[in-house]
N, C-alpha and C positions, 0 to 999 in steps of 0.2 A: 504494500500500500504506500502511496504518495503524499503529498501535502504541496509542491508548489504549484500554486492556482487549479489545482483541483477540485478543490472545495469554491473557490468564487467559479468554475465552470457548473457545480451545480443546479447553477440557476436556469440552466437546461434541461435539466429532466424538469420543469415547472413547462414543459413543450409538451410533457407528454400527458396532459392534463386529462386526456381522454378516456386513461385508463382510472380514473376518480369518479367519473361517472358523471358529475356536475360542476357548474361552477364555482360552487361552496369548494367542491373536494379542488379544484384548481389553483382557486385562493390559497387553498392551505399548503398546497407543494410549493407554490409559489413565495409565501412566507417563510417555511420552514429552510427553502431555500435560501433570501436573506438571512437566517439565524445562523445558518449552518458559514455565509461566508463574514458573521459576524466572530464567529470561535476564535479564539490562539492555538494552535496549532504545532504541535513538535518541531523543530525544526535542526539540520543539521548540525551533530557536534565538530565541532572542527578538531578539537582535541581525537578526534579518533583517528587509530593507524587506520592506513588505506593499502598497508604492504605490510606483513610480517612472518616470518617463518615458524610453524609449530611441530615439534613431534622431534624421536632423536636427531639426533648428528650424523649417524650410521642407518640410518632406515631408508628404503628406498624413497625420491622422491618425487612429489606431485606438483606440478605445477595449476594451480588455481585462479580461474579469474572470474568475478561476478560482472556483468552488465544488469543495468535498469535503470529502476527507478529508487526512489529513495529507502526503498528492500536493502536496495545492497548496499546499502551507504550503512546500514544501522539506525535510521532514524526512529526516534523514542525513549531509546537509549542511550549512555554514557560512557560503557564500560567495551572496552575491541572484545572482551569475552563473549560481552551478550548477544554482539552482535548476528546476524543471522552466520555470515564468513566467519567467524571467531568461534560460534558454534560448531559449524559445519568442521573447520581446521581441526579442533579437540576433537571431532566425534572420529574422522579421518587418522588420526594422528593414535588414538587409544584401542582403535580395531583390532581385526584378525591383522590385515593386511603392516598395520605400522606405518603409516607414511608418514613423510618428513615434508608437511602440506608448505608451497611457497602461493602465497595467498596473494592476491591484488582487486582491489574495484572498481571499475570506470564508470561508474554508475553515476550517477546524477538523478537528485531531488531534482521529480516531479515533470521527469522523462517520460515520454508516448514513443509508443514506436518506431514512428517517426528520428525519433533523435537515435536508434540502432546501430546505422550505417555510421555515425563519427565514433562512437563506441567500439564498434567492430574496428575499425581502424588503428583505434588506440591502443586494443586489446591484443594485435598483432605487433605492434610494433616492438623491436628487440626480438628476445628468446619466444617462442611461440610457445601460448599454454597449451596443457596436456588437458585439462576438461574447463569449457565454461559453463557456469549457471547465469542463465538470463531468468530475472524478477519482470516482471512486464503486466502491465494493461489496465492497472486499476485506474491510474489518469485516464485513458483513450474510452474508459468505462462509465467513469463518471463526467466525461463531459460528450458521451453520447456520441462519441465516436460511431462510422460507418464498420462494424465488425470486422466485414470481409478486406475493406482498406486497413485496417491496423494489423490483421492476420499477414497481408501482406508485404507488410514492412518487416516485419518479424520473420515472416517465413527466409529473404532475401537476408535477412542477416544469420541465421542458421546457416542457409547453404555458403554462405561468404565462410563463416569458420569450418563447417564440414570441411569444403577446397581445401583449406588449408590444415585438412587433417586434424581438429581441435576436435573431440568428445564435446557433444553441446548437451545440455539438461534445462529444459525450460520449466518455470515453475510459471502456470497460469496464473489469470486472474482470480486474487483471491473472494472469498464470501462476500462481497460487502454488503449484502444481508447482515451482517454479524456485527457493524459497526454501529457504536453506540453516539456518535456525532451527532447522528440525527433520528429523528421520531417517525414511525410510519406518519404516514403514506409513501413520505420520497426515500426511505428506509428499503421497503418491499422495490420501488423503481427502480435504486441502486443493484441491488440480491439479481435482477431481471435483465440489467444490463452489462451486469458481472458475468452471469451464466453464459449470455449469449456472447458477449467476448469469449470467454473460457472455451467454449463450444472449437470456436471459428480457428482461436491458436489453434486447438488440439490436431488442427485436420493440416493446417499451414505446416505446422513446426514437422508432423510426421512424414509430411512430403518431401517436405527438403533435409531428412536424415537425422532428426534428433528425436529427442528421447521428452515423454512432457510427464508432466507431473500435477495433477487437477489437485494444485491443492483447494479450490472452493469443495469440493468433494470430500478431499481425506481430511481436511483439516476445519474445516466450516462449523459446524458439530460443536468442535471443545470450544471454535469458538465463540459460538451464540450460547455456549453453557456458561464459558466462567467469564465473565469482564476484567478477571484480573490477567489473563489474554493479552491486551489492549495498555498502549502505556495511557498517562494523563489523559491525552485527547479525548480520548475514545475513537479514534481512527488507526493510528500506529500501532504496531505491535507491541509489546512490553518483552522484555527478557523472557518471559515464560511463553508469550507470542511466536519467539523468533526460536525458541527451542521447540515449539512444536514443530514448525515448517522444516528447521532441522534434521529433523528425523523423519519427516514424511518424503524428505529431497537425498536421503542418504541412501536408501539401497540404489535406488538408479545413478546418483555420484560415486559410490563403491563399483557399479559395474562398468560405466565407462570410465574410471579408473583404471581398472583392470586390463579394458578394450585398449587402451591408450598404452599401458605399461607392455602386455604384450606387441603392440604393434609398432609401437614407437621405440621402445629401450631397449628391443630385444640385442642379446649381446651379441658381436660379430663370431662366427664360426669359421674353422679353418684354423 
């Protein structure tokens, strides 16, 4: 999940008024939509690493890089532990496997799609990483984005890292059903516009050779049960947010690790 001008694009789904039924129910998406771009909002630490190495000295190792949106940055949080990479580097680092995780993020608060291809460029640049996780779509979600255009962007930035032999792992749009920001009506609009994004990656990212991960699906659940999910906002994720996603993004990071480690490191023979 996102936060730069995310939340003031929500006064867009106040478009979809249709589904309220009346113009009472429109007035109220439409209000709730100013309240929602009235909030404070998490916003980037700057104190957090954006590069760090975890696990032994002597373990094989991984090369790590996150694209998105403000997922991969950590936003809500304080600590590079909690963050969702920081998670992910421990979970990678303490396994069967032991890797020795070299982590990096190019991500950018409150990234659509659209901003993929300077990501991807970034993300290439120097030593070429061995798996990326792209966070993606909850902005291109809540501001109503055309689905099958932001699948699109997405899609073209997978096949750009596949070329270049990188393990891609996409974590969809998340539940935003689940956020507490704001109040149904435009609560349920968000959950509707999440899905149907979620939908549309899923079919993009596995055309062009990567691996998806719905977390609105495996992870949605815990979090419209517990709010402590969720940092301050009520949009971001909290530490205990980012360690669910975590772990719902880990066996498929474990396997194209492995994909990677065989295919990339294998040692010369002869």
């Amino acid at each position: 999940m996102s936060e730069r001008g995310e939340v003031a694009r929500w006064g867009r789904a106040a478009a979809l008024s249709l589904l309220a039924g009346t113009v009472g129910g429109a007035a109220v998406l439409a209000g709730q939509a100013i309240a929602a771009r009235s909030r404070e909002y998490a916003q980037p630490e700057l104190g957090l690493v954006l590069r760090a190495t975890v696990g032994r000295a002597d373990a094989p190792p991984l090369r790590l890089v996150l694209l998105g949106d403000s997922s991969a940055l950590g936003v809500g949080v304080d600590r590079f532990e909690d963050t969702i990479g920081g998670q992910l580097a421990n979970l990678l680092a303490e396994g069967p496997a032991g890797r020795r995780v070299q982590l990096s993020s190019v991500g950018v608060s409150g990234s659509r799609a659209t901003d993929l291809a300077t990501q991807v460029a970034r993300a290439l640049l120097g030593e070429r990483p061995d798996v990326a996780v792209v966070l993606i779509g909850a902005n291109d979600a809540t501001a109503m984005s055309r689905s099958g255009d932001a699948a699109a962007y997405l899609g073209s930035a997978v096949r750009r890292l596949r070329e270049a032999h990188v393990e891609v792992v996409v974590g969809t749009c998340p539940d935003l059903g689940a956020v507490r920001a704001v109040a149904a009506p435009l609560r349920q609009v968000l959950g509707w516009s999440g899905r149907r994004m979620a939908r549309a990656q899923t079919a993009a990212v596995l055309d062009a050779g990567g691996t998806v991960v719905d977390l609105g699906t495996e992870t949605g659940p815990v979090f419209r049960a517990d709010a402590g999910t969720l940092c301050h906002d009520g949009f971001h994720p909290s530490a205990d947010g980012y360690r669910v996603w975590a772990h719902a993004l880990l066996p498929a990071v474990e396997a194209a690790a492995a994909v990677a480690f065989r295919h990339h490191r294998r040692p010369p023979t002869g």
